[in-house]
Structure formats: C-alpha cells, structure tokens
C-alpha positions in Angstrom: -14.4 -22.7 22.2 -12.7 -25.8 21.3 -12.0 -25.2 17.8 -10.3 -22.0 19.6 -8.5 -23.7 22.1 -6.9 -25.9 19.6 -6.4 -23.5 16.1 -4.5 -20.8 17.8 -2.0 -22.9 19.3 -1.2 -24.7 16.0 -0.7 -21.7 14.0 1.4 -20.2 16.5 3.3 -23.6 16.4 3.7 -22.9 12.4 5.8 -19.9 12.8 7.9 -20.8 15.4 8.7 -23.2 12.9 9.0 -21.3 10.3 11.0 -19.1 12.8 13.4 -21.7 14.0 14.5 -22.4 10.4 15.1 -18.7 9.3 18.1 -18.2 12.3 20.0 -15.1 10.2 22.9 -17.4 8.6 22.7 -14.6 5.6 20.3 -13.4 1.4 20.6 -12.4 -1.0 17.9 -10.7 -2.8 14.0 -10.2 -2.9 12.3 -11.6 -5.8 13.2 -10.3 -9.8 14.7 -6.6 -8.2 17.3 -8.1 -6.2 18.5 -10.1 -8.4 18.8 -7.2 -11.7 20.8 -5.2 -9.3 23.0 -8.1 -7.8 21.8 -6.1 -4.2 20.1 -8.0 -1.4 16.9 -6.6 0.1 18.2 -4.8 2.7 19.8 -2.0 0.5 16.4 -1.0 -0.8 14.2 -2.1 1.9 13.8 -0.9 5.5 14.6 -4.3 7.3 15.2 -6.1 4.5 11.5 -6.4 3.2 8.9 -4.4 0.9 7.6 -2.8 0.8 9.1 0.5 2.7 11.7 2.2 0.3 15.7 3.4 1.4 17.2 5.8 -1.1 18.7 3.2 -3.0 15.4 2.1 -3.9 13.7 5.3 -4.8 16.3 6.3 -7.2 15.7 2.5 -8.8 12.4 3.2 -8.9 12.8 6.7 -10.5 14.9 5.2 -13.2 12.8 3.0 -14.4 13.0 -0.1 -12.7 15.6 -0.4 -15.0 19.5 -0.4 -13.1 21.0 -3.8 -13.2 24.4 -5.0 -12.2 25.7 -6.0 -15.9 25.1 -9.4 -16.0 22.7 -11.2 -17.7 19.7 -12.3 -15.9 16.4 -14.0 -16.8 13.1 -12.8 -17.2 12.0 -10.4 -14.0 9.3 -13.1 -12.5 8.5 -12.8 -9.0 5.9 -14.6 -6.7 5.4 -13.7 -3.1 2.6 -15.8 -0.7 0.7 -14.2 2.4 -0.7 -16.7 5.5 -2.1 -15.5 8.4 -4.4 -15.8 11.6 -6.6 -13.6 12.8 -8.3 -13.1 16.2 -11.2 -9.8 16.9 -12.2 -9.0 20.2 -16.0 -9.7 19.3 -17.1 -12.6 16.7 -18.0 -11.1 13.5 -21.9 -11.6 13.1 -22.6 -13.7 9.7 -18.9 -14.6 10.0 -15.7 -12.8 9.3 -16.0 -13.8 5.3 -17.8 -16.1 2.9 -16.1 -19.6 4.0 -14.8 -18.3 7.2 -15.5 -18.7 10.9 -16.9 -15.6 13.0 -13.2 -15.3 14.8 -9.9 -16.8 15.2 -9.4 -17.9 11.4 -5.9 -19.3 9.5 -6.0 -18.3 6.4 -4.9 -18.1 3.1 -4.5 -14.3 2.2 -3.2 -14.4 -1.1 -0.5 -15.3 -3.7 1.0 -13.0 -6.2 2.9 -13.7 -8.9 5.1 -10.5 -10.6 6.3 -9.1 -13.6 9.1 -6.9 -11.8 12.1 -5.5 -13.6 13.6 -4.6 -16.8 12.2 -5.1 -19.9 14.4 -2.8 -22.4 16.9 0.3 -21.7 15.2 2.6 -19.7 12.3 0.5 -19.7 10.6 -1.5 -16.9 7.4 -2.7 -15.0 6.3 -3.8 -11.7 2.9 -6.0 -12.3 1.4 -8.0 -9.9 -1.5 -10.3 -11.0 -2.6 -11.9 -7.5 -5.3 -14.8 -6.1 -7.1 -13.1 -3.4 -7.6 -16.7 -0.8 -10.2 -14.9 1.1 -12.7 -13.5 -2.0 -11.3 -16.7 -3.9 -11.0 -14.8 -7.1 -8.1 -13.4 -9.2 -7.0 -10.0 -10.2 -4.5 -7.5 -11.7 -3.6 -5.9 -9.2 -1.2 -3.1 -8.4 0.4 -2.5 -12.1 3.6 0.4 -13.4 5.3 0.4 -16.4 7.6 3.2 -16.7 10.1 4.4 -19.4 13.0 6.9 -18.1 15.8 9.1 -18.7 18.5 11.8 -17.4 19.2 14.6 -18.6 21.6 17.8 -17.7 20.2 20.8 -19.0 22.3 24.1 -18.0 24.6 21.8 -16.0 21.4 20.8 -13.7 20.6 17.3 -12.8 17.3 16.3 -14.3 15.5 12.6 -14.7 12.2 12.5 -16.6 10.1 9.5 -17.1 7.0 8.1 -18.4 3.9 6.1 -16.2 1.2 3.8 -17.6 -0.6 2.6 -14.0 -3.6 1.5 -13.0 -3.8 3.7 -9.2 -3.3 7.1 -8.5 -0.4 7.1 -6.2 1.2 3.7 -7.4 4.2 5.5 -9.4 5.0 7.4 -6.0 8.0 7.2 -4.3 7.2 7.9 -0.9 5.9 5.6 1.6 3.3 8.1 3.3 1.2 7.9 0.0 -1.7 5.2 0.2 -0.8 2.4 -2.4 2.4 1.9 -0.8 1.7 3.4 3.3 1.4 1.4 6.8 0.5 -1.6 7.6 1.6 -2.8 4.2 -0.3 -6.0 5.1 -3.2 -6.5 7.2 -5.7 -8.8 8.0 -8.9 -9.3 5.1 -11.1 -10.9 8.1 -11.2 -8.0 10.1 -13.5 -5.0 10.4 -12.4 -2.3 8.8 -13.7 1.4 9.0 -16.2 1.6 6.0 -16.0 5.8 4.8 -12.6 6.3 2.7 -11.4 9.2 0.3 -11.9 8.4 -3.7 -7.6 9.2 -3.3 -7.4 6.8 -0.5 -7.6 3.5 -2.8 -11.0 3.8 -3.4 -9.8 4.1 -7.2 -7.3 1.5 -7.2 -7.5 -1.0 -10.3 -10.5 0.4 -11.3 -9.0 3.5 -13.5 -5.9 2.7 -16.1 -3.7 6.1 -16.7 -0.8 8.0 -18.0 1.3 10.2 -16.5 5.0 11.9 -16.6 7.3 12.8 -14.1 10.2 14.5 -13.2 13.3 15.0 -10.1 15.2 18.1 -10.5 18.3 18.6 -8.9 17.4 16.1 -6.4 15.1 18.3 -4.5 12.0 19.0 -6.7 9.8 15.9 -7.4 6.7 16.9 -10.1 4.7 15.1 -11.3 0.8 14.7 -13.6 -1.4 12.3 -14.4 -5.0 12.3 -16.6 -6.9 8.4 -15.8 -10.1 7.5 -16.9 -12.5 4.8 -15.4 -12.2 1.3 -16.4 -15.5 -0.1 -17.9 -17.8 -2.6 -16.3 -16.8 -5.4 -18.6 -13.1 -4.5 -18.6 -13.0 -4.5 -14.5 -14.7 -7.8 -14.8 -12.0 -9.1 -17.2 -9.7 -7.6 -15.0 -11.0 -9.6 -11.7 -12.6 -6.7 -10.0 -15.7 -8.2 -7.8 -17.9 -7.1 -7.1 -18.8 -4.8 -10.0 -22.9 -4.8 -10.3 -24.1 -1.9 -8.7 -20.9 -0.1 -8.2 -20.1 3.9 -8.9 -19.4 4.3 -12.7 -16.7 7.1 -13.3 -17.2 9.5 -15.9 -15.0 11.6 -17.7 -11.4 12.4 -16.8 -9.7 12.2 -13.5 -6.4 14.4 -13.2 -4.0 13.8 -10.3 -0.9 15.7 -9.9 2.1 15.4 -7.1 4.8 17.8 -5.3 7.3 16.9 -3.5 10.4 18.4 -2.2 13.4 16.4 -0.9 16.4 17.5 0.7 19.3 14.8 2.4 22.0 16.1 5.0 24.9 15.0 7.9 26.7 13.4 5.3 23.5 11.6 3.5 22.5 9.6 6.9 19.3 12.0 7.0 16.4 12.6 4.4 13.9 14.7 4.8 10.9 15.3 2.3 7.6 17.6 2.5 5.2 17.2 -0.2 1.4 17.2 -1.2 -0.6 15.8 -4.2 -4.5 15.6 -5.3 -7.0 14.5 -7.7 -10.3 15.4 -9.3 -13.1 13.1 -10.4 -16.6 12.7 -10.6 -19.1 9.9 -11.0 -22.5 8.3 -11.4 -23.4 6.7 -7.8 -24.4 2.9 -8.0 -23.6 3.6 -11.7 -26.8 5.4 -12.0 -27.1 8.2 -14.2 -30.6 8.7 -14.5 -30.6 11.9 -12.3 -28.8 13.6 -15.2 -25.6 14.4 -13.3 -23.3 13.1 -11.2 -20.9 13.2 -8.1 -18.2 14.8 -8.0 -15.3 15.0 -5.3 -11.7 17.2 -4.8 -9.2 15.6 -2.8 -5.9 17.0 -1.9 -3.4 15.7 0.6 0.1 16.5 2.6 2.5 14.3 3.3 5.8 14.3 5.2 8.7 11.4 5.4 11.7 11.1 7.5 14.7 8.6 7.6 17.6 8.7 9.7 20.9 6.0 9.1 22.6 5.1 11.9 25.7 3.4 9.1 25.0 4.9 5.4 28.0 2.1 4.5 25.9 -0.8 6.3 22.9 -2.1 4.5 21.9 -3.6 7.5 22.4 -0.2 9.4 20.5 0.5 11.8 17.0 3.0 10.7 14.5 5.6 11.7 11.7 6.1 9.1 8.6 8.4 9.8 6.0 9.2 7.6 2.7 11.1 7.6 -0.6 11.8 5.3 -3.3 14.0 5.6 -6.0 14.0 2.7 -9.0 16.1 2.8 -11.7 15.4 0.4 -14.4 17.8 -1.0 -17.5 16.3 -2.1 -20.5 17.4 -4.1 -23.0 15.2 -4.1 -25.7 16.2 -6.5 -26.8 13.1 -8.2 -26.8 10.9 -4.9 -29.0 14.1 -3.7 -31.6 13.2 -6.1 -31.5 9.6 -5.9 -31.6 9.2 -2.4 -31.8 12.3 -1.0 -28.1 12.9 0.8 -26.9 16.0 1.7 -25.6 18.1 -1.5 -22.2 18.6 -0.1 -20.0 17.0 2.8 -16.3 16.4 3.6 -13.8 13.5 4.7 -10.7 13.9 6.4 -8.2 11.2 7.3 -5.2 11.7 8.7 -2.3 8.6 9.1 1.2 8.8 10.6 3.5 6.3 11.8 7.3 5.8 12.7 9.4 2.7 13.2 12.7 1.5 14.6 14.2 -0.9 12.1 17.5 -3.3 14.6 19.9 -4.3 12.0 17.5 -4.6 9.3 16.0 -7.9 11.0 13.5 -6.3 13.7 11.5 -3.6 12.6 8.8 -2.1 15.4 6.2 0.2 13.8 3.5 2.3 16.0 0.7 4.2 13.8 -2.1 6.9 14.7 -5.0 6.5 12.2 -7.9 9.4 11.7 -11.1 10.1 9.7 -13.4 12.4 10.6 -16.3 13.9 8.4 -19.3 16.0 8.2 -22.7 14.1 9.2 -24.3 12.8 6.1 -25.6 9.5 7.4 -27.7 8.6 4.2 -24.5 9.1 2.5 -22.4 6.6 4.8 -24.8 4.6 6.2 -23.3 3.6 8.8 -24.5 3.2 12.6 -24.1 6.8 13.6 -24.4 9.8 11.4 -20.8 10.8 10.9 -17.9 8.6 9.3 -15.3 8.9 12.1 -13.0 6.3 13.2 -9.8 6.4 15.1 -7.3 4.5 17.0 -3.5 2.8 16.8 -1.8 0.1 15.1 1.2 -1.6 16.8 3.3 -3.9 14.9 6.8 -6.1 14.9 8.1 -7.9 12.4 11.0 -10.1 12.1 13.1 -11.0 8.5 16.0 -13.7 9.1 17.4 -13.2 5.6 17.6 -10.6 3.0 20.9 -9.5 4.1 24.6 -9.6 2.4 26.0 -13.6 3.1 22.2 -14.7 3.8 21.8 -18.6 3.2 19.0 -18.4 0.6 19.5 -16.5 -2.4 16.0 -16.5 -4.2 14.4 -16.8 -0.8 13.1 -14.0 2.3 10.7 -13.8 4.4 8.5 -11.7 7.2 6.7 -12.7 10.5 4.8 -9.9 11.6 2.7 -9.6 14.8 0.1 -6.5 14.3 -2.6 -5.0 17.2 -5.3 -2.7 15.5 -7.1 -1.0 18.9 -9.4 1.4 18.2 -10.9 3.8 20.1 -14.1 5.2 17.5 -15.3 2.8 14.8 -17.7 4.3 12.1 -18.9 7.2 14.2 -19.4 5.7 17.3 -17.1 5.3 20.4 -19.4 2.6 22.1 -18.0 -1.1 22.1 -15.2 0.1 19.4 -12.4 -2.0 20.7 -14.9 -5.2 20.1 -13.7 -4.2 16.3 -9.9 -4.8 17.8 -8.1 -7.4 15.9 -4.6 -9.4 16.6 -2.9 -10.3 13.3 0.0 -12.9 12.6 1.2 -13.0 9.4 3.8 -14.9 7.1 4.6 -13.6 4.2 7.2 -15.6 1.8 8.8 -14.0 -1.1 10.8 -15.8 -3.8 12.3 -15.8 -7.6 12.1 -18.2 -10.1 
C-alpha cells in the first residue's frame, strides 16, 4: 500500500505538468504528414490527434499518402512516444507483466519511429517500426505502402491505387475497422478478453499482402486483397514474440472491402455503410500432423458518421460515430483431432462508439464492446465454456496544440483518461468488474 499511496500521486503530478506547459498558445502539424501538406493536425484529425480520420485525411490517405503543399521538405520521418499508468480493480495474480507490479504500474508503453509520407509521385508509405516497453522487444509494426492515381473515365470521377501491407484492414479508411478503431491506445497491463476474430487483429504483422483499390464517384469504395502467412523465421526477424508454438497459416488468405459513402447539408455531414471479410485457414499450434487444418470465414459491417459544426474551421466543433460488427465462422477440423474441440463454432463481436470532439482540444468518447460465441471450451479455454465478454469504455482526452498558430511546430501531444468497466469477462459475469482498469496516458508526437 505504500508503494500505492506514493506512485499514483507522482504520476498524476507528471501530467499536470505536462498539462500546465501545453496551455493552447497554437501547432502546427503532427509528425512527417503535417508537415508534406503544410496543414496542422487538426484538419485531418478529429481533435487534432491520430489517429481518427476528417475527410481531409481520407482523401490523403486515398491518394497515396502523396499530397504535399509544393515545397520542398525532408525525408517523411516521424517518432511518436506512449507513457502511462495503470490501476485494475483486483491485482493481477503473477503480476500485470514480466517486470511489472500486480497493480498501479507507470510505464513505458512504447516508442515508434515512422516512415510516413511521400516517397515519389503518387507514391507513399506509412511504416512504423516500434519498441514495445512492456514485452521489451522490437517490431515492424503497422506497415502501407501505396501507389495511386485518378482517372475520369466517361466523365466519372475515379482514383485507383495499389497496397503492399502487412494487416488486413490497415489500408482502410474508416475508423470502425479494427487496425485503426476505439480506444486507439490502451493500457498493455491490463486484462484483456482473451477469444478474438482471425479479422479482428489476430493476423496483424503476421501476413504481408497485396491489394488494389478503388473510389468511384465518391460514393463507391472497393477494394481486394490476396496475403499469405509470414514464416516462422521471417516473423522472428520481423520482432514478432512469441512465435514457438503459434498457429502456422497456410495457403492464401483473400480479404475484400465495400463501402459506400455519401456527404450532405453543404459537406458538414458524412455518412458511410459498408462491410468487408476474409478467408483463411491454418495449422493450430503450427501442427500439421492431423493432415488438415482450421479454417475460419469472417465477414463484418460497419457504419461511420461525422457531423461539422464549421466545415471552414479546422478546429470546428465534431460528431464522429462509428460501428463494427464481425461474425466469424469457424471449422475446426484439425484442432478436432488434436485435441478433441468441437468441429465447428462461431464468434461474434460487436464494437460501437461515438464522441464529442470541443474545438478540436477535448474530445469525450463512450464505447459499447461485445463478443459472444458458441461453447467450445477446449477451444477457448477459458474459465467458463463460452468466450463472451462485454462492457463500456469511457474516455477524455485533451490536445493543447495541433491547431493553426499553435506554439510548437514539430511538436503535439494527447492526455487521455480511459475507464474500461466490464460487466462479463471471458464467459463469466462473476467478479468481472475486478478485470476494470483506469488508464492515464501521454502520448507525444514529433518530427525530425
């Protein structure tokens, strides 16, 4: 109790701090994107931080990464640091992590650095290679380079582009999809629900991919993709821990996205439906002596909304809505043999969350989270024979800067106060909200 009663009072010191010094006295720019397009933050970013998209940023995103201002800038480097503390209703037994105390833990979270931007006409990446402070180890992470054009065939409006990635969902840009959905940070020392969809980053960094894509007429949004799993070696290379005894992928994975979009009252609304999906299959544990393999169908909905109070005002104030629901199908004929699972089972999750962004500086967020699934407790092995967990995520966050006349110009940041309740964890109901966490984070973005 004493190492409680003094650490939480310290790190809460830290940001006021940090607080104190970041009075809004006006930004420019977020790392390597704001300065290419000579725009601060706040045009692309609901209040004026990533990673939630405005139009603006979509359409950069859709061409490319490419758009600049016309002037000559230097290479697209980016870096961006995440600190936090984190307090759970109950002490995590064995501790939170390696390293780490059962409860109320500062931390480290991790540090990214970014090749973000430009590289050629119509040509442009966004690759972050990031320490992970918790794991201690480093990794490519999220990673899209992208080559694209316009076109206007029978007098229609038509961009086309090209994806190398290394996620399913990653090229999106919508921010109901998973890569890029609420919270867009959150706590590593916390318990987290353990049954997730293949579609719902299970693949993340673990395939490498190709895809096209297209945005006709501004409305209709298609686009295809064909990954393939990475090797064992390669994901080592590549920083993925751990990798012994993990599922192996095996042969093809094809994902393909929908979307319509429509914008109306004079541009101050956006609306878009949509729905995308995947195939793949794979040896559980890497295990292929049963002579076949898993194999699982996901395919989800989604839904965003965005409302602007001032379409002239970057720092307008915003509505922004968004919604997911992904329903995986699963055949499970190899873990059937090995271990003797149910042949077939299911996994729904369903996410949706809306915020209030004041004058792009205060941005309140509320989220309902769902998964449910069929009882296959071999399969999950977890605590109670079906996967479901539920609950809410409440979060504020404050950023001082990123706005036109801001102070720093290479410089932004966001304090963020987030309260995970939930009211089923892993199939069970009973002593759930001891899985409750409180997170305060600080996360620093800056250009070279």
């Amino acid at each position: 109790m004493d190492r409680v009663r003094w650490r939480f009072p310290v790190v809460v010191a830290l940001f006021a701090f940090v607080g104190l010094l970041a009075q809004p006295t006006p930004a420019k720019a977020v790392p390597s994107f704001a300065e290419q397009t000579g725009q601060p933050c706040a045009a692309c970013h609901v209040g004026a931080f990533g990673p939630q998209l405005k139009p603006f940023a979509r359409d950069f995103k859709l061409y490319g990464y490419s758009s600049t201002d016309g002037k000559p800038h230097g290479p697209p480097i980016a870096v961006t640091i995440q600190t936090s503390y984190t307090h759970t209703n109950a002490d995590q037994q064995g501790g939170a992590a390696r390293w780490f105390a059962p409860n109320d833990n500062a931390s480290f979270d991790q540090g990214s650095v970014y090749l973000a931007g430009k590289l050629a006409p119509h040509l442009g990446s966004f690759v972050q290679i990031t320490y992970d402070g918790v794991a201690r180890t480093v990794n490519l992470d999220n990673a899209d380079f992208r080559y694209a054009r316009d076109a206007s065939p029978w007098d229609q409006d038509l961009v086309w582009g090209v994806t190398v990635n290394n996620s399913p969902t990653v090229e999106d840009l919508w921010n109901s999809t998973p890569v890029w959905g609420f919270p867009y940070n959150s706590s590593k020392l916390a318990p987290t629900p353990l049954a997730a969809a293949l579609l719902d980053g299970s693949l993340a960094h673990n395939v490498g991919g190709a895809g096209i894509y297209t945005l006709w007429n501004d409305t209709v949004y298609l686009a295809a993709a064909l990954y393939g799993g990475l090797s064992r070696d390669t994901r080592n290379a590549l920083g993925e821990v751990p990798v012994s005894g993990t599922d192996t992928l095996k042969g093809p994975i094809p994902y393909w996205r929908l979307a319509l979009q429509h914008s109306f009252d004079g541009d101050r609304q956006n609306i878009q439906v949509g729905t995308y999906g995947l195939h793949a299959s794979l040896y559980p544990g890497g295990d292929g002596s049963a002579g076949r393999t898993d194999s699982f169908t996901d395919i989800a909905f989604d839904a965003n909304y965005q409302w602007i109070a001032d379409t002239k005002s970057v720092v307008s104030d915003m509505i922004s809505a968004h919604a997911t629901w992904i329903h995986e199908d699963q055949r499970l004929s190899a873990s059937n043999v090995l271990s003797g699972v149910n042949r077939g089972g299911n996994l729904d999750t369903l996410r949706a969350d809306v915020s209030y962004s004041i004058g792009a500086t205060w941005t309140p967020t509320v989220q309902y989270f769902q998964t449910s699934g069929a009882a296959n407790p071999l399969y999950f092995g977890l605590p109670a024979p079906v996967p479901n967990s539920a609950g809410f995520i409440g979060e504020i966050a404050y950023v001082p800067w990123g706005k036109p006349n801001s102070p720093w110009q290479s410089v932004n940041i966001r304090i963020a106060l987030q309260y995970v309740a939930y009211t089923q964890f892993n199939g069970s109901s009973n002593r759930a909200a001891d899985n409750n966490a409180l997170f305060l984070s600080l996360w620093t973005a800056f250009r070279f």
